[in-house]
TORFI-548776 format. One record per residue (C-alpha): residue number from 1; residue in one letter; x, y, z. Coordinates in Angstrom, 2 decimals. Example, Ala and Ser with C-alpha at 12.3 -4.5 7.8 and 13.67 -1.06 7.14 Angstrom:
2
     k   r        xx        yy        zz
     1   A     12.30     -4.50      7.80
     2   S     13.67     -1.06      7.14
***
This chain:
406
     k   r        xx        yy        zz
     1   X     93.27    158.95    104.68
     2   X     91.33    156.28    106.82
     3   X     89.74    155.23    102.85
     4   X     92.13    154.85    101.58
     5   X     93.86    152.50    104.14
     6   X     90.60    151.07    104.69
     7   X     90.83    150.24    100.47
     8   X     93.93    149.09    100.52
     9   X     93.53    147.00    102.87
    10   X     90.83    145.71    101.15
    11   X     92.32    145.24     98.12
    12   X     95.08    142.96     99.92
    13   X     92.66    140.78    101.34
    14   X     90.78    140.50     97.85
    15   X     94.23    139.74     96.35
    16   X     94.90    137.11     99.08
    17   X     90.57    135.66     98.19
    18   X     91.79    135.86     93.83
    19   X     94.88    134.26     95.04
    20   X     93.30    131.41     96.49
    21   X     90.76    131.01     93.65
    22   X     93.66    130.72     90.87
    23   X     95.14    128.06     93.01
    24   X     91.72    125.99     93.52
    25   X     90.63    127.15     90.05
    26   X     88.64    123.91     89.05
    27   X     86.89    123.74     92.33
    28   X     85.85    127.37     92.40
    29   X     84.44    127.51     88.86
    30   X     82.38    124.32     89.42
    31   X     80.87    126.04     92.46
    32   X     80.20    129.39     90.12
    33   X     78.40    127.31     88.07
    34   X     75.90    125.81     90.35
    35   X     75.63    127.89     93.47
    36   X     74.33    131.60     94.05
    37   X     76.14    131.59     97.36
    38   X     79.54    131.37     95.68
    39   X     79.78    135.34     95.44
    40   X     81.99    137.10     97.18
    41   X     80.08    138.65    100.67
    42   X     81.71    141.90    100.17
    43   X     79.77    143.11    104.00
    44   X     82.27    140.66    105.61
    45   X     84.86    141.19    103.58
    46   X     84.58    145.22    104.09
    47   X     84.32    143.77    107.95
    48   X     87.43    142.09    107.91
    49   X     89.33    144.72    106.52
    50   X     88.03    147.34    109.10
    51   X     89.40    144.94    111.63
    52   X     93.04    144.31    110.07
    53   X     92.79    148.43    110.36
    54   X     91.99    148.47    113.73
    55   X     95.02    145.84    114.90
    56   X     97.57    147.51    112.38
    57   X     96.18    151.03    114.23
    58   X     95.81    150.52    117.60
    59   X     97.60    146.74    119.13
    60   X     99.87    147.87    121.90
    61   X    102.90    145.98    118.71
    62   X    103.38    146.81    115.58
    63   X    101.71    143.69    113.88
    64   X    102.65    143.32    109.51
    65   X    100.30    142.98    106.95
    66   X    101.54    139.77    106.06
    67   X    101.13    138.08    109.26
    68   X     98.00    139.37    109.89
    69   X     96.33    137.75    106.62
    70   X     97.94    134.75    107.24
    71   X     96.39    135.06    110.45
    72   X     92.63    134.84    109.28
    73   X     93.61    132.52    106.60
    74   X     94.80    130.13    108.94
    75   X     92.01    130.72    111.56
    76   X     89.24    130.50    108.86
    77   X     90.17    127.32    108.18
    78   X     90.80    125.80    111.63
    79   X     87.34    127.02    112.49
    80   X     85.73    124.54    109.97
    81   X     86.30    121.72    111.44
    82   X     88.85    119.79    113.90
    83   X     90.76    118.39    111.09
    84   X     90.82    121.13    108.39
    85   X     94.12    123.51    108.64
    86   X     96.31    126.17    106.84
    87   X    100.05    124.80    106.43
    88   X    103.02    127.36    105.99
    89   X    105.62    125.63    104.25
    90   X    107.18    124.09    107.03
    91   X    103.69    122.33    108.31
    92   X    103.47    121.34    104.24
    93   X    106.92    119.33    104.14
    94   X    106.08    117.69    107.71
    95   X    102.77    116.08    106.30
    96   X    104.76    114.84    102.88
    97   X    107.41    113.45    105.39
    98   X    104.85    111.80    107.32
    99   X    103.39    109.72    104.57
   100   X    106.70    109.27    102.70
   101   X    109.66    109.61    105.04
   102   X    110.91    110.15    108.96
   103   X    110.97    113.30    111.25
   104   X    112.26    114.38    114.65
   105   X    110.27    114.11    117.32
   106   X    108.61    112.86    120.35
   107   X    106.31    110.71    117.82
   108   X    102.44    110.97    118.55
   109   X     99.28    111.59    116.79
   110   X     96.72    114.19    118.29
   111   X     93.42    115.64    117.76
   112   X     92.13    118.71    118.77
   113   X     88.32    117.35    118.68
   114   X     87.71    118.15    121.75
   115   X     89.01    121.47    122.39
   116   X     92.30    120.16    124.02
   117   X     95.29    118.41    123.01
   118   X     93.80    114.89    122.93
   119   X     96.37    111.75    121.75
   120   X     94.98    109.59    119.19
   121   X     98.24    107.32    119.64
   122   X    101.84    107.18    119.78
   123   X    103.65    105.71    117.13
   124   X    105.17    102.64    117.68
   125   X    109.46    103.19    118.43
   126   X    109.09    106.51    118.95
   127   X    110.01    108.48    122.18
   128   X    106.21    108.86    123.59
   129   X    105.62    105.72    123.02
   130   X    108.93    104.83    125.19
   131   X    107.87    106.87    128.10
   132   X    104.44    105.81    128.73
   133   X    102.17    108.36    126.51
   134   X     98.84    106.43    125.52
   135   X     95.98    107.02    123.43
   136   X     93.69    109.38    125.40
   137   X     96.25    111.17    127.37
   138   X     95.30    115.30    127.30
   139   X     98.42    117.63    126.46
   140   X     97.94    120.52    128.88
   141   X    101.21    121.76    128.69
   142   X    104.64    121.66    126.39
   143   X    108.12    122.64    128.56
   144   X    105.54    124.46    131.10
   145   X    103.42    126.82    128.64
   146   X     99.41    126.23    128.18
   147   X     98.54    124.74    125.39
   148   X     94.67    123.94    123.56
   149   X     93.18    122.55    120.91
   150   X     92.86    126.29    119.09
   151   X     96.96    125.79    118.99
   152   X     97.09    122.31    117.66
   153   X     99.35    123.40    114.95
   154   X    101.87    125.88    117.16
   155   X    101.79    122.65    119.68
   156   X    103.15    120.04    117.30
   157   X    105.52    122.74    116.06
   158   X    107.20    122.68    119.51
   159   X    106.72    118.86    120.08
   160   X    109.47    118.85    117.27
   161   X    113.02    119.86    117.25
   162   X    116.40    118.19    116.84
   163   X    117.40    114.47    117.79
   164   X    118.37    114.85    121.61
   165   X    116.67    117.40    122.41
   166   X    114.29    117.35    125.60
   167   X    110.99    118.12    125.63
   168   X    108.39    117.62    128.67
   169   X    104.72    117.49    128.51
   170   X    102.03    118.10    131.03
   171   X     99.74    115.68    130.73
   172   X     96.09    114.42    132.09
   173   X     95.01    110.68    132.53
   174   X     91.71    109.15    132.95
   175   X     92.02    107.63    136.27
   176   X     95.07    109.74    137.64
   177   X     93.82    111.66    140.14
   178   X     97.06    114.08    139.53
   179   X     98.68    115.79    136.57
   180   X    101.51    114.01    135.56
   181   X    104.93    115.69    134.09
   182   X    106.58    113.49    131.16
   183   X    109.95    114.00    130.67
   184   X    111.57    112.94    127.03
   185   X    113.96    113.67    124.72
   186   X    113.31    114.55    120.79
   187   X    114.63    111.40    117.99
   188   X    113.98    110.28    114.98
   189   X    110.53    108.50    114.37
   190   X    110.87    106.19    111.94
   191   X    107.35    105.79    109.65
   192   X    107.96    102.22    108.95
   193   X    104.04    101.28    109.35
   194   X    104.53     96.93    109.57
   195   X    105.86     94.84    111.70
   196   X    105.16     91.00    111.37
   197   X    105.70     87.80    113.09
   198   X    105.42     84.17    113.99
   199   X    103.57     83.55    117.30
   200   X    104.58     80.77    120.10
   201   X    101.16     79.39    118.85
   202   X    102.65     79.41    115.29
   203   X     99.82     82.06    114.08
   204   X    100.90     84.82    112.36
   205   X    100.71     88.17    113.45
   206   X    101.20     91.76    111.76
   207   X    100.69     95.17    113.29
   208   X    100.43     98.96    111.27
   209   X    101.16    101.60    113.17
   210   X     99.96    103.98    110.21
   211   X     99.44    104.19    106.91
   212   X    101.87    105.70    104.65
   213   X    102.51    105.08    101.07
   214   X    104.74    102.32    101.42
   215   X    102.39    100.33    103.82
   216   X    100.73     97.70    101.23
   217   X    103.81     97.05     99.80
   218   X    105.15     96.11    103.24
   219   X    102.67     94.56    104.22
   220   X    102.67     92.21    101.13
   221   X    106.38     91.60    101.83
   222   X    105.90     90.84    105.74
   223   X    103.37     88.03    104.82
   224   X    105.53     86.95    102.68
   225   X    108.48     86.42    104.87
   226   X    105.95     84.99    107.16
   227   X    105.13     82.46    104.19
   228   X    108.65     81.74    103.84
   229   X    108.91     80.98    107.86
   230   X    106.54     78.55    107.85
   231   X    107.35     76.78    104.79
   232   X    103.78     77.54    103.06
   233   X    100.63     79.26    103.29
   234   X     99.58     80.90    106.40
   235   X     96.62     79.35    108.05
   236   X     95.20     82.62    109.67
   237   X     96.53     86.18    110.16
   238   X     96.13     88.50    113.10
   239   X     95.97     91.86    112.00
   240   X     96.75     94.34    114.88
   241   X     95.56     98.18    113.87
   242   X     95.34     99.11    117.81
   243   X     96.35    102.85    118.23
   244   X     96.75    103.04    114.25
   245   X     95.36    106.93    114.40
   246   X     95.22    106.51    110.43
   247   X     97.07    108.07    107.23
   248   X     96.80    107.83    103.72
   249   X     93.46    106.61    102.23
   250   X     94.42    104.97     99.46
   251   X     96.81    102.60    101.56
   252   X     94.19    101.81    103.66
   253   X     91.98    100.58    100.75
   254   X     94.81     98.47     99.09
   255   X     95.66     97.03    102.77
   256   X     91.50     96.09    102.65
   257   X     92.19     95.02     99.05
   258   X     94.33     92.38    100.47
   259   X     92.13     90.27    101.92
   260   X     89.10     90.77     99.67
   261   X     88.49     88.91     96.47
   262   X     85.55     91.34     95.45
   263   X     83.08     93.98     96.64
   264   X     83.19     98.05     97.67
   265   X     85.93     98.82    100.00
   266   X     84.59    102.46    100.72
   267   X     82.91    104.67     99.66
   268   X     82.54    109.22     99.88
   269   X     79.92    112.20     99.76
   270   X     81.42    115.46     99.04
   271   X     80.14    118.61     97.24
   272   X     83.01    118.23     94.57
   273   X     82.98    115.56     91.99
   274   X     86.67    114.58     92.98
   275   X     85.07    113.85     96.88
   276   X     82.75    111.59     95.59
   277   X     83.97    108.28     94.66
   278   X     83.53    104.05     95.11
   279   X     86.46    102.12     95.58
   280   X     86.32     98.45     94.64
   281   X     88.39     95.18     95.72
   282   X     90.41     93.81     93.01
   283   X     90.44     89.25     92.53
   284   X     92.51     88.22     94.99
   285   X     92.37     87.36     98.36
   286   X     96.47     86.72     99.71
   287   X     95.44     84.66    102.27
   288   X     92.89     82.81    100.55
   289   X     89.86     82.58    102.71
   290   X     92.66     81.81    105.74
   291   X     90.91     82.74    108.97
   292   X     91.61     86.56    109.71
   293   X     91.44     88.68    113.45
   294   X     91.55     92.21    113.33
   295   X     92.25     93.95    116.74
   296   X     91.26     97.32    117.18
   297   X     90.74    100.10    120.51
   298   X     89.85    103.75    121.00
   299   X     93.11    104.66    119.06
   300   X     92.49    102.83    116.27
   301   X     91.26    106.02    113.58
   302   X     90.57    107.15    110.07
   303   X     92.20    105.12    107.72
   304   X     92.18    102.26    110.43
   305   X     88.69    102.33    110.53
   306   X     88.28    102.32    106.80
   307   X     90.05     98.93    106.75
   308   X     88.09     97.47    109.77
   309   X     84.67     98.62    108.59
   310   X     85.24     97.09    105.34
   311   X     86.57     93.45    106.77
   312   X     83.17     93.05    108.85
   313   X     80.76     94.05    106.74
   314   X     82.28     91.53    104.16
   315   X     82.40     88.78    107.06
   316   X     85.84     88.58    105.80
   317   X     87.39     88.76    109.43
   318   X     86.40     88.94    113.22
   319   X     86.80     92.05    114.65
   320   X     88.46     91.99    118.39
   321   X     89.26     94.54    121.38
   322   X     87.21     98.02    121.74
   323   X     85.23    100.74    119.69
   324   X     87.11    102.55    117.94
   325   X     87.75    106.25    117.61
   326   X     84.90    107.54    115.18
   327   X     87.05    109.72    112.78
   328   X     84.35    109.22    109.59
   329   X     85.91    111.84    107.28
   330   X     89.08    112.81    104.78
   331   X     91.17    115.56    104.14
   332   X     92.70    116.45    100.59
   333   X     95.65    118.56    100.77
   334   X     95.39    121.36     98.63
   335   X     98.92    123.12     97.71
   336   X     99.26    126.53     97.65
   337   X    102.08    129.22     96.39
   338   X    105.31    129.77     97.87
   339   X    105.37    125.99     99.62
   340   X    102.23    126.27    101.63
   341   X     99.05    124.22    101.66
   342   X     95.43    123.94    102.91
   343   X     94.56    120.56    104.43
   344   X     90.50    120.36    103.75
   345   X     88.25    118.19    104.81
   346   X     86.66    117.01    101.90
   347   X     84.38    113.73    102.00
   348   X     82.84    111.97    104.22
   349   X     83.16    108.19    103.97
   350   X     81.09    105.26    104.36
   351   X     81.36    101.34    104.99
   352   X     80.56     99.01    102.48
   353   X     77.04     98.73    104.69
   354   X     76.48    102.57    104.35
   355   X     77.54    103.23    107.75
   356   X     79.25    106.35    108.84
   357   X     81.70    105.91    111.70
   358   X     82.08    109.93    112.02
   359   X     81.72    110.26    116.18
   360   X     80.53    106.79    116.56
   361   X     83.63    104.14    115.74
   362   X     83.69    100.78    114.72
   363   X     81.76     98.20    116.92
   364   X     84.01     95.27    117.45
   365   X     82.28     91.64    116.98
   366   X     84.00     90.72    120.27
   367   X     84.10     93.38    122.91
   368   X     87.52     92.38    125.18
   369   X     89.44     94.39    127.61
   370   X     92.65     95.51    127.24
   371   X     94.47     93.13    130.00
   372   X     93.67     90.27    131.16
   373   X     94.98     87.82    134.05
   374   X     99.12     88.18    134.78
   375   X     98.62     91.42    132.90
   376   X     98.61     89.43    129.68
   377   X     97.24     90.76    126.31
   378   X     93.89     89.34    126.29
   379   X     92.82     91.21    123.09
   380   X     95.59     89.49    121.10
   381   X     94.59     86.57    122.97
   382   X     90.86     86.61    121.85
   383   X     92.18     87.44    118.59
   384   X     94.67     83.94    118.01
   385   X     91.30     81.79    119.53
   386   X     88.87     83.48    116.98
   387   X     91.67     82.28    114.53
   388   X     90.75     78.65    115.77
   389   X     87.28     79.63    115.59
   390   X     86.56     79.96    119.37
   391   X     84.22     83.02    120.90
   392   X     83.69     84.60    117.58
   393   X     80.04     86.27    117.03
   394   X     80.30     88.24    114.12
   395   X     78.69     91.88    114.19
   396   X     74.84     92.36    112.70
   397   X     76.13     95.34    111.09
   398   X     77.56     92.99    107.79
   399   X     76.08     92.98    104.86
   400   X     74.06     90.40    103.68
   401   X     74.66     87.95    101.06
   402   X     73.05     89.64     98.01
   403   X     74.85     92.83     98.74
   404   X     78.29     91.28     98.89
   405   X     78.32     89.64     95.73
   406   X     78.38     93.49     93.90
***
């Protein structure tokens, strides 16, 4: 009898491998073709199916098969990396919201790099932002119960819930000597990425929050109303991507692709041919040579880094404020049946320069602290004067001139 549980058992889990490999077909039978290692290790998964025996058998609760697959799926994954993760269908339709629509929430971006719930950044109008949550703040707690980074996904989950609805976080800050309790209440974060303006100086000024699908084409519209303001061309643009923990990758490029007339934008390594790839500026610079500023901190991520790396190794603008957060990789989502997903780190990218920013960030050209004297902004500060050409010393990292003419 123990067998032919132990068989079955094994033949659900080889369902659930077969199932995986219809969905990721053209991956799978690439790696067939050139790798040895590809075959299934039918030790671990005899292993693995011993130990679903051993739950179903002996936990103190009955535990179903279902949930216990799903189980291992989703902790193989997570166990790859920070950023790789298993989505039931709920998880799935959050992450097309994200890039596409609006939610309810406390709106915040997190990481689970570290082993805790680390914030990357609130989002801008939304209900952390409101009540004081910055980028670096550690989630130790969600209406009183633990939380870690092994339950990043179960942690968002409850971060979410109807419009009204409170929520209050335990959280640690660098420089607090005590925990501090954050109380808030749930509504709807809007993912509208640009905001843009005229300065008292009369410089213009545009901030992403994130980057979604609709960000370039906002972004070309802002500068355009900013165009319209002034009554012609703008004569320099600061572009604010502080706390901007990242988003959609090909945004990102076409937000580069902006402000370069030529040249590599980024470029990825992967073991697929799909995560390799070069992506190229298109003519056209919108601001045509204009002075540019882009202001960055720890917060700034990802797809936020993509953009900044590319802008200083071209020399096409000065970047201000502090390093950033070192997140030097992307992640493909994969869908699966029944309205699930995989989200799988795929690539790794690279500057224009060849750098790779994974764990090391994005070196600003000028190095300013948050606040300066009243409590004013001196980033954005430093930012307008390097507009006027005042304290800028551009970074040795960009690339020289025979490189940028590609």
């Amino acid at each position: 009898m123990k067998a032919l549980v132990l068989r079955g058992l094994l033949a659900v889990w080889l369902g659930v491998v077969l199932g995986l490999s219809v969905g990721l077909a053209p991956l799978v039978l690439a790696e067939r073709e050139t790798s040895a290692e590809s075959s299934l290790p039918w030790d671990d998964a005899r292993l693995l199916a011993e130990v679903i025996e051993r739950v179903k058998r002996d936990y103190v609760d009955r535990v179903e098969d279902h949930d216990l697959i799903e189980a291992a799926i989703r902790g193989m994954i997570a166990d790859l990396d920070p950023h790789s993760a298993f989505l039931d269908p709920g998880q799935y339709r959050d992450v097309r919201v994200n890039t596409s629509g609006s939610y309810s929430g406390i709106g915040i971006e997190v990481s689970a790099a570290t082993g805790s719930i680390v914030v990357v950044a609130p989002i801008d109008g939304g209900p952390a932002a409101a009540a004081g949550i910055v980028a670096g703040d550690v989630i130790f707690s969600v209406d009183g119960m633990p939380v870690s980074g092994a339950d990043l996904d179960d942690t968002i989950e409850r971060m979410r819930g109807p419009v009204g609805t409170p929520v209050t976080l335990g959280v640690l800050r660098e420089g607090q000597p005590d925990a501090l309790l954050v109380e808030l209440r749930r509504g709807p974060v809007s993912v509208r990425s640009v905001r843009a303006e005229i300065l008292a100086g009369g410089e213009a000024y545009a901030r992403i929050s994130h980057f979604t699908d609709a960000t370039p084409g906002d972004l070309a519209a802002a500068l355009q109303s900013l165009e319209d303001q002034v009554g012609g061309p703008l004569p320099g643009l600061v572009l604010d991507l502080r706390n901007n923990p990242g988003g959609v990758l090909d945004a990102a490029v076409r937000v580069a692709d902006i402000f370069l007339d030529s040249g590599l934008i980024v470029s990825a390594e992967g073991r697929t041919q799909d995560a390799r790839f070069r992506m190229e500026a298109r003519p056209g610079d919108r601001l045509a040579g204009a002075p540019l500023s882009v202001l960055v901190n720890g917060g700034s991520a990802s797809a936020a880094e993509i953009v900044a790396g590319a802008l200083q190794d071209h020399r096409r603008a000065a970047i201000v404020g502090e390093s950033t957060f070192g997140k030097g990789s992307v992640q493909t989502i994969m869908p699966l049946s029944d309205g699930r997903a995989i989200k799988l780190t795929t690539s790794r990218y690279f500057t224009p320069s060849g750098r790779s920013i994974q764990s090391r960030g994005i070196t600003p050209d000028l190095v300013v602290e948050p606040l300066g004297a009243e409590g004013q902004d001196a980033q954005l500060l430093s930012a307008v004067a390097s507009l006027h050409g005042r304290r800028v010393a551009y970074g040795a990292t960009a690339l020289p001139p025979e490189v940028r003419k590609r």
